[in-house]
N, C-alpha and C positions, 0 to 999 in steps of 0.2 A: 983946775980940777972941778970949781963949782960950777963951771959953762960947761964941761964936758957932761957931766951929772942931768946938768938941766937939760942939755939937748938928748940924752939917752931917756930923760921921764918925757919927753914933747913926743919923740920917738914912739915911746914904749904908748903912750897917751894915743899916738894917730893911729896906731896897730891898732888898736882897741878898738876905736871908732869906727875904723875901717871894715873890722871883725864883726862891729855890732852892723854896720852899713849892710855888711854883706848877708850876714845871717839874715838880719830886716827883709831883703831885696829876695834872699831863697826861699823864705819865709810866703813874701807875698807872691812869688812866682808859684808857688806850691799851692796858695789858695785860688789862685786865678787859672792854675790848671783844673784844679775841682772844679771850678765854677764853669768853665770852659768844658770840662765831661759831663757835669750835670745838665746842663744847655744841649750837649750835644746828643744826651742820653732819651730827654724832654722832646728835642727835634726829631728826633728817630723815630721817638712813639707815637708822636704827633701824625708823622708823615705815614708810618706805619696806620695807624686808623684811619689818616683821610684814602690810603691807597685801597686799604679793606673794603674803606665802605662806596671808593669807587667803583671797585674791581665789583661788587655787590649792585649796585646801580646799572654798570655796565651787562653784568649778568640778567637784571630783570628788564632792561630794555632791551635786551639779545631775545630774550624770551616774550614778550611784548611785541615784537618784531616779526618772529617767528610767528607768535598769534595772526597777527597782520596778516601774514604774507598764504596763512592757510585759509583764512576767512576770503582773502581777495582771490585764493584759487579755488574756494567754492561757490563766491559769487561768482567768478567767470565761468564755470563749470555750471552755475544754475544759466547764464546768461543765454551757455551752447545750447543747455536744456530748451528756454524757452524758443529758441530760434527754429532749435527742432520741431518743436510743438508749432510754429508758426509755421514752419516747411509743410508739417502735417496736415495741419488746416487747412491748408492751400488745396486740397483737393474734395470737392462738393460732396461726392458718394463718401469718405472717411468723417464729414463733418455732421454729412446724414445720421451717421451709423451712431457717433457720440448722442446726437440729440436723439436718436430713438433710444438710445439703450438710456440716458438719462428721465425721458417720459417714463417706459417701463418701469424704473424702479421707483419713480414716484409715485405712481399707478398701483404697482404690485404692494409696495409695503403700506398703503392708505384703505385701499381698497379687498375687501375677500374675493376672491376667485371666481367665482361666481356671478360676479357683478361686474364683469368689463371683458373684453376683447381683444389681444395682440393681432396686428397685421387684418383686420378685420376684411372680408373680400364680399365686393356688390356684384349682385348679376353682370355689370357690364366688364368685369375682370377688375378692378380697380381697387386697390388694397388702401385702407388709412391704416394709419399709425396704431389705434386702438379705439377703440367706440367702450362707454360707460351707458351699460343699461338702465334705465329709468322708466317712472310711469308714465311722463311722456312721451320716450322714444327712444333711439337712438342718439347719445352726444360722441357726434365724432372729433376725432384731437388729432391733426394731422403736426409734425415736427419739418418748420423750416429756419433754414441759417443763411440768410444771405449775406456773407461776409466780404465777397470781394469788393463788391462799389462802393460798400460801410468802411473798409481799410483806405481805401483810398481818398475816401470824402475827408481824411483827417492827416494822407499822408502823401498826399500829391503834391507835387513839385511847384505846382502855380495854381492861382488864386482860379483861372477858367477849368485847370483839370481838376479842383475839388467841386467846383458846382458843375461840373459834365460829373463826376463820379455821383454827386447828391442827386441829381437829376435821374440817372441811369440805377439809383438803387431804389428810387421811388418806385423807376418800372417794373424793378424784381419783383417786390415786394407785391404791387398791384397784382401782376403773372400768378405768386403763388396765392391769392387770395383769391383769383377770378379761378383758379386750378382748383383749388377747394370747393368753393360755392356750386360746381358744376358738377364734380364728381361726388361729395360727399353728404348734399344736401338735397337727401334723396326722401323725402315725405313715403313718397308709394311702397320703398323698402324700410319703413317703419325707423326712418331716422325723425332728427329734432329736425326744426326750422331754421335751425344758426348751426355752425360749428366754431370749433377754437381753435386759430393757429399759433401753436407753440412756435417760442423761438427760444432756443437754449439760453441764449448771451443777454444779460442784462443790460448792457449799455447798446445792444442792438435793438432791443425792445424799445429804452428810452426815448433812444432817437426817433423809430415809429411813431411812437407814441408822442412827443413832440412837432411833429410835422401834421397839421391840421389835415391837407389834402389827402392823407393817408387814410389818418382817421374816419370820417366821412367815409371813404371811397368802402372802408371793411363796416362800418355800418349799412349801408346801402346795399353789400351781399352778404351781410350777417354772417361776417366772419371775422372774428372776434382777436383780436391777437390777446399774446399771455406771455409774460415770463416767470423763471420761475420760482419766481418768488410768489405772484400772481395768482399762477397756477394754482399754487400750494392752496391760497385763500379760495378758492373758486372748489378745487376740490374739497375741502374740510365744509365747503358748505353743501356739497351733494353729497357729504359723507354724516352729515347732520341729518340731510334729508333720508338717506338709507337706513339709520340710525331712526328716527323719528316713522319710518315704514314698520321695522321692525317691533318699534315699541308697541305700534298699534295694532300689529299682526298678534300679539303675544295679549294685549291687551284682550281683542277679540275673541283671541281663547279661553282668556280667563272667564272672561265675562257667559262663552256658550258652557265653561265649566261650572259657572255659578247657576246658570240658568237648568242644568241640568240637575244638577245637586237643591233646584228649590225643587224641581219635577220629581226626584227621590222624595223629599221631606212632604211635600202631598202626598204621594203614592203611601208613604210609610205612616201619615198622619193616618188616611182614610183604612189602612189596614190596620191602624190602632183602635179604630172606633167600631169597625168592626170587631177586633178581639175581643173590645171591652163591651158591645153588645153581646156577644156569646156569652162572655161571664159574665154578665148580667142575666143573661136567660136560664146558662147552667146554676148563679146563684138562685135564681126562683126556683126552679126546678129542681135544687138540692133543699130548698126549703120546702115545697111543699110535699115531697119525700121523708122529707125530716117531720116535717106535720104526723103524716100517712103513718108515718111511722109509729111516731110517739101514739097517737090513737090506737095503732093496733096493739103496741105494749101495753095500753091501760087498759086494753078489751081482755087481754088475756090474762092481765092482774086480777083483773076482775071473777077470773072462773076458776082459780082458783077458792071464791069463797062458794062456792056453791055447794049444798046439801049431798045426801045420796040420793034421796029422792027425786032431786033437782036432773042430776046428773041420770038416773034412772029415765025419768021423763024425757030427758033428750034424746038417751039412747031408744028408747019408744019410739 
């Protein structure tokens, strides 16, 4: 009975253990599923934010992108632009047309109206660009653009077809200055001695302007090149000089108005001296009235003292 006993408490004993083993083991199984959802809860939000803030990124470089893609369709879009504009160029009378209508408005808006000439025409039929009146003469401003042997001097395929093109634009350039010196330097129709040829393009003036043989050649017919920026200073300085006409035109005025207004203050002095000799002759002349006078009132004060007798004898 006592080993029955003892094997039913060993029994009853490993139940127990077993009971607590297990509880133990659901116990931990229950924490390690929390911990397991908390992790999993942690991962989720995690991945959640970095996908936000992809999806966010991904968004601003969509747009970023987008930016790109419309900037590089207006650069290409300017690029047709300028090819156009070089299409346009290509043609000598539309290049005219830009540098005259460009002289004009620098001409127009510096200058009064008065003082220059569009299309200016010489006896011999010959029209320049525009002539500025001056006291010494006529300055004529003819507008040349020699662009095609300048394009190519920088865009020619081989090393001989850029100095054939630098060569052949020396001789434009020559052409339009001996073209000027002939027609527009005209002394007899009351022009200057020199004229100036404009060139719209500053990098085309440069290069002139760089090439000594050039230089020289437009000094020797005093034809002057200009760009226009050049220009600009060349006009402010005959715009000084019309300026500096004017002042002394207005000067001259003042000064025949000063000299008239001293010709009043004589005129007006000598008619003062005059007034004041009258009243000085009417002051005598009311004093010796005023004398005359007062004698005659004390002549007549006088008769009253007279007798009857007195007064008898006179009437006698």
């Amino acid at each position: 009975m006592l080993i029955l006993a003892m094997n039913i408490l060993i029994a009853i004993g490993i139940a127990i253990g077993l009971g607590i083993v297990v509880w133990i083991l659901v116990q931990w199984l229950s924490s390690m599923q929390r911990t397991i959802e908390h992790t999993n809860k942690s991962l989720n939000d995690s991945m959640r934010g970095t996908t936000e803030a992809m999806s966010r990124r991904l968004d601003e470089a969509a747009r970023v992108i987008g930016a790109l893609n419309k900037h590089v369709g207006e650069m290409s879009e300017m690029g047709r632009g300028i090819r156009s504009l070089q299409e346009f160029l290509q043609s000598p009378k539309l290049r005219g047309n830009i540098g005259e209508q460009v002289l004009k408005d620098m001409i127009g808006q510096t200058f009064p109206k008065n003082s220059f000439h569009l299309q200016y025409s010489f006896r011999s039929g010959a029209k320049v660009d525009a002539v500025l009146k001056t006291d010494a003469g006529l300055l004529c401003i003819d507008s040349k653009f020699p662009m095609e042997n300048f394009t190519l001097m920088h865009r020619g395929e081989t090393e001989a077809d850029r100095n054939q093109a630098k060569r052949d634009f020396a001789a434009d350039v020559k052409k339009h200055i001996t073209d000027i010196s002939k027609k527009y330097i005209l002394p007899e129709e009351g022009t200057m001695d020199f004229a100036l040829m404009y060139i719209p393009s500053e990098s085309v003036y440069y290069e002139i302007a760089t090439i000594e043989e050039l230089m020289d050649f437009s000094r020797r017919n005093r034809v002057y090149p200009v760009s226009p920026n050049t220009l600009y200073a060349h006009l402010q300085v005959l715009l000084l000089s019309f300026q500096g006409k004017e002042l002394e035109q207005k000067s001259r005025e003042v000064f025949r108005l000063l000299r008239a207004i001293q010709k009043d203050y004589e005129k007006t002095g000598e008619q003062l001296g005059v007034l004041g000799r009258h009243i000085g002759n009417a002051y005598n002349t009311m004093s010796g009235v005023s004398g005359s006078f007062d004698v005659l009132g004390q002549k007549l004060s006088k008769t009253q003292r007279f007798t009857g007798k007195e007064e008898k004898q006179l009437e006698e």
